[in-house]
FIVEX-431399 format. One record per residue (C-alpha): residue in one letter; x, y negated, z. Coordinates in pm, whole numbers, always signed. Each point is the difference from the previous one (the first is absolute). Layout:
BEGIN
+---------+--------+--------+--------+
! residuo !      u !      v !      w !
+---------+--------+--------+--------+
!       A !      X !      Y !      Z !
...
+---------+--------+--------+--------+
//
This chain:
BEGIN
+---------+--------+--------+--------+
! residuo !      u !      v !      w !
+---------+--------+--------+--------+
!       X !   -117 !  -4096 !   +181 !
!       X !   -148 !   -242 !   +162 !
!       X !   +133 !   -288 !   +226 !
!       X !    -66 !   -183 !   +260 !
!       X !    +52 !   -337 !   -216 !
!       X !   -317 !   +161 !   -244 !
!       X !   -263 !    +85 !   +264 !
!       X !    +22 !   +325 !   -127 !
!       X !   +111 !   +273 !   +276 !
!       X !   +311 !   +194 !   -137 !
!       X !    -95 !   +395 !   -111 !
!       X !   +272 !   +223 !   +136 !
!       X !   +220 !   +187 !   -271 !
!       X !   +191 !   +270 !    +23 !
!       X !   +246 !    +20 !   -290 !
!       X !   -170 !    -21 !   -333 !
!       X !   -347 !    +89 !   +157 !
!       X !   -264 !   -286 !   +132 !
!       X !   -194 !    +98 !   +221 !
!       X !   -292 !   -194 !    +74 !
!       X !   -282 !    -17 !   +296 !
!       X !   +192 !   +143 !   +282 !
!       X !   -227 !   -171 !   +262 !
!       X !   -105 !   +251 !   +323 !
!       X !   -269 !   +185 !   -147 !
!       X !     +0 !   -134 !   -364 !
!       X !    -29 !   +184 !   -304 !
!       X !   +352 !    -28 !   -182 !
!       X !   +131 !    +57 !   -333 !
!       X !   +368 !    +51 !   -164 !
!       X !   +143 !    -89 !   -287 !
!       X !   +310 !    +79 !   -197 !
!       X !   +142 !   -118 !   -358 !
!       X !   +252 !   +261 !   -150 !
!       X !   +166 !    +10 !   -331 !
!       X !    +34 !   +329 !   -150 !
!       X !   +228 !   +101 !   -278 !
!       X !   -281 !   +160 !   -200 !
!       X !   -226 !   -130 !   -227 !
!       X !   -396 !    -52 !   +131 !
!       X !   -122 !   +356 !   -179 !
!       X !   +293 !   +210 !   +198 !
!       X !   -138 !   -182 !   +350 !
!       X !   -375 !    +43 !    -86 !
!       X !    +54 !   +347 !    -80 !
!       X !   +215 !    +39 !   +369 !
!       X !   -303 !   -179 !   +187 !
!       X !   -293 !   +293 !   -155 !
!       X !   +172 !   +267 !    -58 !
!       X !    -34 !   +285 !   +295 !
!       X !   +357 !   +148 !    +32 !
!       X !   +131 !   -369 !    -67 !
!       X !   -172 !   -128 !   +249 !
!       X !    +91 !   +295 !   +258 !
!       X !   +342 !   -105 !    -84 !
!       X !    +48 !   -367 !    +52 !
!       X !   -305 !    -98 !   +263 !
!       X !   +111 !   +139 !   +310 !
!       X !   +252 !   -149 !   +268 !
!       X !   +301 !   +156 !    +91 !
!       X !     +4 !   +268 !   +267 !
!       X !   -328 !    +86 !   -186 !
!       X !   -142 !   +249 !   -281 !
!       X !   -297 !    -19 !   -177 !
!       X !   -266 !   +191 !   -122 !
!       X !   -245 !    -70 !   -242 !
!       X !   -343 !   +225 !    +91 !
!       X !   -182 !   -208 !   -282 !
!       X !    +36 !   -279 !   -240 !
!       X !   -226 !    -73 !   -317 !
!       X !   +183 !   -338 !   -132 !
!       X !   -310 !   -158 !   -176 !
!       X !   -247 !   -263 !   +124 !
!       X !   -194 !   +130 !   +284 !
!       X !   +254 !   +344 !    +13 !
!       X !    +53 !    +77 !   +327 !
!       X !   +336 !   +108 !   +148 !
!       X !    +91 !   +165 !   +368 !
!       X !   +382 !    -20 !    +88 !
!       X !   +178 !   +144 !   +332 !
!       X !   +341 !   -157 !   +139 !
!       X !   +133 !   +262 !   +195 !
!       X !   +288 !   -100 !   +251 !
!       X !   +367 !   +170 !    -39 !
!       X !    +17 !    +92 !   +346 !
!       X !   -226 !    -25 !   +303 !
!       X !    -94 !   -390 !   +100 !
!       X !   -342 !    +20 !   +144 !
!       X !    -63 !   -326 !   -184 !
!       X !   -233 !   +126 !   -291 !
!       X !   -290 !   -175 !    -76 !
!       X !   -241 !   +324 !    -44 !
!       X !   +221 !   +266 !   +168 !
!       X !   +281 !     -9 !   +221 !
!       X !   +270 !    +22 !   -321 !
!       X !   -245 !    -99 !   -277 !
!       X !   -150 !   -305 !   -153 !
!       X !   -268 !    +71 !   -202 !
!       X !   -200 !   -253 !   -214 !
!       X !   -315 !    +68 !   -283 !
!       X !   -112 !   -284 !   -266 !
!       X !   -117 !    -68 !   -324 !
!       X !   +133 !   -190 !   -303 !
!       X !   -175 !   -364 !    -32 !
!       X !   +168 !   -136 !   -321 !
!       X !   +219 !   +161 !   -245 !
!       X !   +146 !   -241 !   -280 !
!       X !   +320 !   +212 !   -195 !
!       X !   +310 !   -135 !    +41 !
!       X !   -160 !   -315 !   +214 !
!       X !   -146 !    +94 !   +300 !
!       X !   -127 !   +291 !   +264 !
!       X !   -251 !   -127 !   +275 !
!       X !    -97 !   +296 !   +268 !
!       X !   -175 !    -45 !   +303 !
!       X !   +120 !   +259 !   +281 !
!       X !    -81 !    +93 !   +370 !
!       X !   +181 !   +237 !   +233 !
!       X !   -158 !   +311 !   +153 !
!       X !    +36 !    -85 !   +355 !
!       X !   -213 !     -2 !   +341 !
!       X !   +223 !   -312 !    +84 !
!       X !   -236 !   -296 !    -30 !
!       X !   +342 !   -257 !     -6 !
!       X !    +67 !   +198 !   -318 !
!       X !   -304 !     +5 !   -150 !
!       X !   -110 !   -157 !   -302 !
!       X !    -18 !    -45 !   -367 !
!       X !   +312 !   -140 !   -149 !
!       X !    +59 !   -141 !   -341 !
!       X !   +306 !    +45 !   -242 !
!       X !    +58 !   -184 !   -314 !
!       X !   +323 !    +32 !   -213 !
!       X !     +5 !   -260 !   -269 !
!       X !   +256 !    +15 !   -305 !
!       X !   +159 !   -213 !   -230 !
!       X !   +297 !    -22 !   -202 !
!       X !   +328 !   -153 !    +97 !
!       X !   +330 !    -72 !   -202 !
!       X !   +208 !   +282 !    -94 !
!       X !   -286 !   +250 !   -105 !
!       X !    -91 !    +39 !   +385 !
!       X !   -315 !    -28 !   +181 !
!       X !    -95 !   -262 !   +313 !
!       X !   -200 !   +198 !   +279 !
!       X !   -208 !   -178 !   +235 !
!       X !   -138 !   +258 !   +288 !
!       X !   -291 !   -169 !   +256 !
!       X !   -134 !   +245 !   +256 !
!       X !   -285 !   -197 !   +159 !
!       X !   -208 !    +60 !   +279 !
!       X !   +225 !   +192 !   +197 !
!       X !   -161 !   +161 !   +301 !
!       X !   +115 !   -187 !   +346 !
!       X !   +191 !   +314 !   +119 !
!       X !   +210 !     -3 !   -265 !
!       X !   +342 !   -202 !     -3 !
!       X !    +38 !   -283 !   -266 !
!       X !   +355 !    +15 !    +58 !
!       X !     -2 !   +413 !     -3 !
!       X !   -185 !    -45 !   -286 !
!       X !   +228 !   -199 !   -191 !
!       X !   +282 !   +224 !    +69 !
!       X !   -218 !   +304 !   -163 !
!       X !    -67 !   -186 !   -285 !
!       X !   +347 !   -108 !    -36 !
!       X !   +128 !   +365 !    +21 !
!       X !   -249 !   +115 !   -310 !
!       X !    +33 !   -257 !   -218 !
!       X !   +375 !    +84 !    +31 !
!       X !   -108 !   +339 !    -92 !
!       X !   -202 !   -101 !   -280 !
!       X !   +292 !   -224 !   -127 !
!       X !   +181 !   +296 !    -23 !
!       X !   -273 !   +223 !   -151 !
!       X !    -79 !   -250 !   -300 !
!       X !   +386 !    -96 !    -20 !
!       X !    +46 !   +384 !    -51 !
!       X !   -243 !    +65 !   -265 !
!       X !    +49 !   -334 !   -201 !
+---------+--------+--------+--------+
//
């Protein structure tokens, strides 16, 4: 973070996430460093495989459904999070967030760059976002996860965001822990 000693303005964090360009009307990003208990080919496979994926990536209070998802280089995917009960706060419907995207980079066990937009008549969520998950190995046999969502539309809640994240990479720790 930065200080006032450095020049630098301070970038808010919320737990383990940074979160960075929260200006009025900027374009923001989040990002979050996890350590899983999984080597890197158990997390790859979590991040492109359909059901995985339907699993882990979704906040709580949520479900997911995956319409479409072709996990190669220029494979599209189409994903719905429905709400548990009614909120009005969906991003396409009243109870549903749904977002469509393709697959920018694919490196096994290393990294999984996708570029995503919402389906939404809300201009303040409108946009196309970009997610990279890099991987590397840490001590014990487990794997370092580093998560940056980028570009994140103006209507939508660093902070928020950060807690959604937070919630499915516990999920995924779970998921990879499970199956290791």
């Amino acid at each position: 973070m930065g200080s006032a000693d450095s020049g630098t303005p301070a970038r808010p964090v919320v737990a383990d996430a940074e979160i960075q360009g929260v200006s009025p009307g900027a374009m923001s990003s989040t990002r979050m460093t996890r350590h899983l208990d999984a080597p890197r080919p158990r997390v790859y496979w979590a991040l492109v495989d359909p059901a995985a994926v339907a699993t882990w990536m979704v906040p709580d209070g949520m479900r997911s459904v995956v319409h479409a998802f072709d996990a190669r280089e220029g494979g599209a995917f189409r994903i719905s999070l429905v709400h548990d009960g009614p909120t009005g706060a969906g991003k396409t419907t009243a109870g549903t967030d749904t977002y469509h995207g393709r697959f920018v980079r694919l490196v096994p066990d290393e990294r999984v760059e996708q570029v995503l937009a919402f389906e939404t008549a809300d201009p303040a969520m409108a946009g196309e976002m970009t997610i990279r998950f890099t991987l590397a190995d840490a001590p014990g046999g487990r794997t370092e996860l580093v998560a940056v969502h980028d570009r994140l539309p103006p209507g939508l809640s660093p902070e928020d965001n950060a807690v959604g994240w937070r919630m499915s990479l516990g999920k995924l720790a779970a998921l990879v822990k499970q199956g290791a």
